[in-house]
C-alpha positions in Angstrom: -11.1 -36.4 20.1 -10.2 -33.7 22.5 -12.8 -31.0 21.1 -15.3 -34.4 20.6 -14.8 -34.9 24.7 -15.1 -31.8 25.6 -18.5 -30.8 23.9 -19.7 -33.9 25.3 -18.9 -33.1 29.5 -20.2 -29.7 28.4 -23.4 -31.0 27.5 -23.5 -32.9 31.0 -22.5 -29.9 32.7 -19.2 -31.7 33.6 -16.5 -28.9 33.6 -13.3 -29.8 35.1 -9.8 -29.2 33.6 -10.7 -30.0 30.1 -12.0 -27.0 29.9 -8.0 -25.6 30.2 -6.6 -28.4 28.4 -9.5 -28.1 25.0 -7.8 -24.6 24.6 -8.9 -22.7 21.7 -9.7 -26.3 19.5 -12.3 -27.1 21.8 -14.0 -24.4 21.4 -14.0 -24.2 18.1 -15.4 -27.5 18.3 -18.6 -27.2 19.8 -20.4 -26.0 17.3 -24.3 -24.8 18.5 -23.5 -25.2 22.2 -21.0 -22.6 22.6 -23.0 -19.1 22.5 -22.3 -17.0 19.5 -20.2 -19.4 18.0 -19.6 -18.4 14.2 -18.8 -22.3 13.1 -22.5 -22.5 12.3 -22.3 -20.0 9.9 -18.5 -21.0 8.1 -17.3 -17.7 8.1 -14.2 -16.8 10.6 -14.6 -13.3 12.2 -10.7 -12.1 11.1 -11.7 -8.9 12.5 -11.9 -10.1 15.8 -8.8 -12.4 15.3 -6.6 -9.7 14.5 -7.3 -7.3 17.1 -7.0 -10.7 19.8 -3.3 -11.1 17.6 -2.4 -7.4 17.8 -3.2 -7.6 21.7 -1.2 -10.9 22.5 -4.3 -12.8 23.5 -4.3 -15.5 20.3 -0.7 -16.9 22.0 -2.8 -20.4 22.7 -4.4 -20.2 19.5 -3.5 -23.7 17.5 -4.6 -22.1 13.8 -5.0 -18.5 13.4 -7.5 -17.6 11.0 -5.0 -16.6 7.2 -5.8 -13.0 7.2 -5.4 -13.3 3.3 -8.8 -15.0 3.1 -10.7 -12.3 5.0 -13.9 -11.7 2.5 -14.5 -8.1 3.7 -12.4 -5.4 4.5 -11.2 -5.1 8.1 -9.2 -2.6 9.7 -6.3 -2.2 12.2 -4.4 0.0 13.9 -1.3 1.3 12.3 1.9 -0.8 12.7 4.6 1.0 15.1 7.1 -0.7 12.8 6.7 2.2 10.3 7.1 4.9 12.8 10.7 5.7 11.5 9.4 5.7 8.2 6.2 7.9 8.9 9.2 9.7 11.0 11.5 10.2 8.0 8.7 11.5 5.4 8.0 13.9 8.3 11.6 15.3 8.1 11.4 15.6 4.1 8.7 18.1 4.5 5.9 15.8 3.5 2.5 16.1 4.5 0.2 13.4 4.6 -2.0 11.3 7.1 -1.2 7.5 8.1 -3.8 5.4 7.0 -5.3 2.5 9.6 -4.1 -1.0 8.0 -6.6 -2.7 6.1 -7.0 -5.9 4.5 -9.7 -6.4 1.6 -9.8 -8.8 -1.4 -7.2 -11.8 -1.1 -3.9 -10.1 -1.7 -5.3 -6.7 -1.5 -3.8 -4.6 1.4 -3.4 -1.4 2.3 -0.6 -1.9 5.8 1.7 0.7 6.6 0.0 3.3 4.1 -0.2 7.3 3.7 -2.5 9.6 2.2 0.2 12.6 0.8 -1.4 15.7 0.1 1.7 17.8 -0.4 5.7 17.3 -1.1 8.5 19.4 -0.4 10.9 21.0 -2.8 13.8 23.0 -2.1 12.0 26.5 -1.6 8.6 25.9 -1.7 6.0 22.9 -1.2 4.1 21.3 -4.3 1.0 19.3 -4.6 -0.3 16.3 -5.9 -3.6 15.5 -7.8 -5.6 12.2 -8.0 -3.3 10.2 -5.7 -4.6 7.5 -3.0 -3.2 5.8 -0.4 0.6 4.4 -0.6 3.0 2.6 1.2 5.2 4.6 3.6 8.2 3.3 1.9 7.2 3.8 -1.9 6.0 7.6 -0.1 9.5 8.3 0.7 11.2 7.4 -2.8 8.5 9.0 -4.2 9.0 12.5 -2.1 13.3 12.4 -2.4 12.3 11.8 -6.4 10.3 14.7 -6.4 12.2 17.2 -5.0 15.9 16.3 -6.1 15.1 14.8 -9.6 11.7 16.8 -10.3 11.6 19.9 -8.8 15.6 20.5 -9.8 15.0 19.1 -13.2 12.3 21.8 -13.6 14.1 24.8 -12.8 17.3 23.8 -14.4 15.9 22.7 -17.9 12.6 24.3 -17.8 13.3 27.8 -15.6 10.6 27.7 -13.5 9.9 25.5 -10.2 7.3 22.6 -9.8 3.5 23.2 -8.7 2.1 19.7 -8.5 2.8 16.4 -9.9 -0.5 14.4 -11.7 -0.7 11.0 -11.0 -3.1 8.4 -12.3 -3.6 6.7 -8.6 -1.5 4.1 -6.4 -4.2 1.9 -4.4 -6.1 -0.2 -6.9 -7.0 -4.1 -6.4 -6.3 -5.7 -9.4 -3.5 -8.1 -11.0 -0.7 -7.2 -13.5 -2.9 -6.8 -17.2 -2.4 -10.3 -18.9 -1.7 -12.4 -16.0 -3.2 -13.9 -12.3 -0.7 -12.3 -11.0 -1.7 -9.1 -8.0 0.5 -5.7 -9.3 1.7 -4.1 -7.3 -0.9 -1.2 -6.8 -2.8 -4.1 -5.1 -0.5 -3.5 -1.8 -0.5 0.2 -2.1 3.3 -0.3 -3.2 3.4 1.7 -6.6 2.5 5.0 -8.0 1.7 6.1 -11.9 2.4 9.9 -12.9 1.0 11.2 -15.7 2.4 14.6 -16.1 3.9 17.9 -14.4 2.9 21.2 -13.7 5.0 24.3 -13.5 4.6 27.3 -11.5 4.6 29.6 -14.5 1.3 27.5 -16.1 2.8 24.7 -18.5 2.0 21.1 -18.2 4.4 18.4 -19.1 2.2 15.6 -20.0 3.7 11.6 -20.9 1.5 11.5 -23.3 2.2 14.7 -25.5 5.5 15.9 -24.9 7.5 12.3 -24.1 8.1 12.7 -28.6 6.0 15.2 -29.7 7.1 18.1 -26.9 10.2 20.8 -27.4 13.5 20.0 -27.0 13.6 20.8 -23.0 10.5 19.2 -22.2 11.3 15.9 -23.9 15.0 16.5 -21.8 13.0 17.1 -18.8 11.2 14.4 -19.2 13.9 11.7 -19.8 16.1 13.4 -16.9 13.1 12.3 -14.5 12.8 9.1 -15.9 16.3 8.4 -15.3 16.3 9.8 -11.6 13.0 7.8 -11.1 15.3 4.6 -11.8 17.7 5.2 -8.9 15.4 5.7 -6.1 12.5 3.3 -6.9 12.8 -0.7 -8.2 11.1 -0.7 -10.8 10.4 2.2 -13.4 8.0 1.7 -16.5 7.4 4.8 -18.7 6.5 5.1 -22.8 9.3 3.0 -24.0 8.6 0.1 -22.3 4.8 -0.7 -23.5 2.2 0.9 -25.2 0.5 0.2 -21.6 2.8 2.8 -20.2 2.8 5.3 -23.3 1.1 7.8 -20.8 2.6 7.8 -17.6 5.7 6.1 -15.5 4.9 3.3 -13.1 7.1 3.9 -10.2 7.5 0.8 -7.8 8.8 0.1 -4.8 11.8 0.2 -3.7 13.9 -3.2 -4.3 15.5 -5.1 -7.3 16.2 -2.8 -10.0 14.3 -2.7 -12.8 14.1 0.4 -15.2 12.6 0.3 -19.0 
């Protein structure tokens, strides 16, 4: 009735305090006579309701636009929340580049995200290949995994250091295989690695050396495995599923789970 009043006065050119007291419903209310109006066309601009949220100016809003149903990506500015985190990775010896938020398919998100392009060990830095963007969080597991139970494992079982861990991505919008359920690379909050690479030329691959490999690569392999499982919530790898026969899914950083 209120946003029904209002559209009516407008049309008369009557403005007086309902104007103020409409709010937000009002205006959403009007339909063709407010200029530029998007409830003609039935699609919400979230873009612009996020930035109005992210600058206090949606305080009066009754019904704030569900940014989970945004059709399209839109992008944000990073959240200071993560700064500690972002702050933290910096100390490790890390480098990446914080990623803008961005929302895309309903529950597909990249918030609170970094591009890595290098970790650190305890000499020397390493690379990795092939991955994408990742949460801040599952960054820093990921980075104190490599260096204490990688890089060590490496050198102490293998004699020579680590040159770059090969993932098979993070990011990816899709739902666990067999169910309607989003994984968890749909959030950016997981990471798949495939196989090592050592300074002196070999590569330790999940796929060929997790049975088939020498005694000290399938050690190796198993002693990262079990290192994964105390810094990250849950850990897949070759004897969970044949799903995972060629990589470990590394996830998060919550309620243990480790197969």
């Amino acid at each position: 009735m209120i946003a029904y009043r209002f559209c009516v006065m407008k049309h008369r050119n009557v403005l007086r305090l309902t104007l103020a007291f409409a709010g937000a419903a009002a205006l959403g209310g009007c339909g063709s006579l407010i200029p530029g109006s998007s409830s003609n066309s039935g699609t919400p601009d979230y873009g612009n309701a996020r930035a109005a949220y992210n600058a206090g100016k949606s305080a009066n809003a009754s019904s704030p636009a569900p940014r989970r149903l945004a059709t399209t990506p839109q992008s944000v500015a990073p959240n200071p929340s993560d700064a500690s985190c972002l702050a933290e990775l910096n100390q490790a010896g890390a480098r990446f580049n914080p990623i803008p938020d961005t929302y895309a398919a309903p529950g597909c998100n990249k918030l609170g995200t970094v591009q890595l392009s290098a970790l650190s060990g305890d000499a020397r830095q390493f690379g990795v290949s092939n991955i994408g963007p990742v949460k801040c969080r599952t960054a820093k597991a990921f980075s104190a995994w490599a260096r204490f139970g990688v890089d060590r494992a490496a050198r102490q079982i293998l004699g020579s250091p680590l040159e770059r861990i090969e993932t098979m991505g993070s990011y990816s919008c899709r739902n666990v295989a067999g169910s309607n359920r989003r994984s968890a690379h749909a959030t950016a909050g997981a990471i798949d690695v495939s196989s090592f690479t050592l300074a002196d030329g070999r590569r330790i691959s999940l796929k060929g050396d997790w049975d088939d490999g020498t005694p000290a690569e399938r050690e190796f392999l198993r002693v990262v495995h079990k290192s994964a499982c105390k810094r990250f919530g849950t850990v897949l790898g070759p004897e969970y599923n044949r799903a995972h026969e060629d990589h470990f899914h590394l996830e998060g950083t919550g309620k243990k789970f480790c197969r």
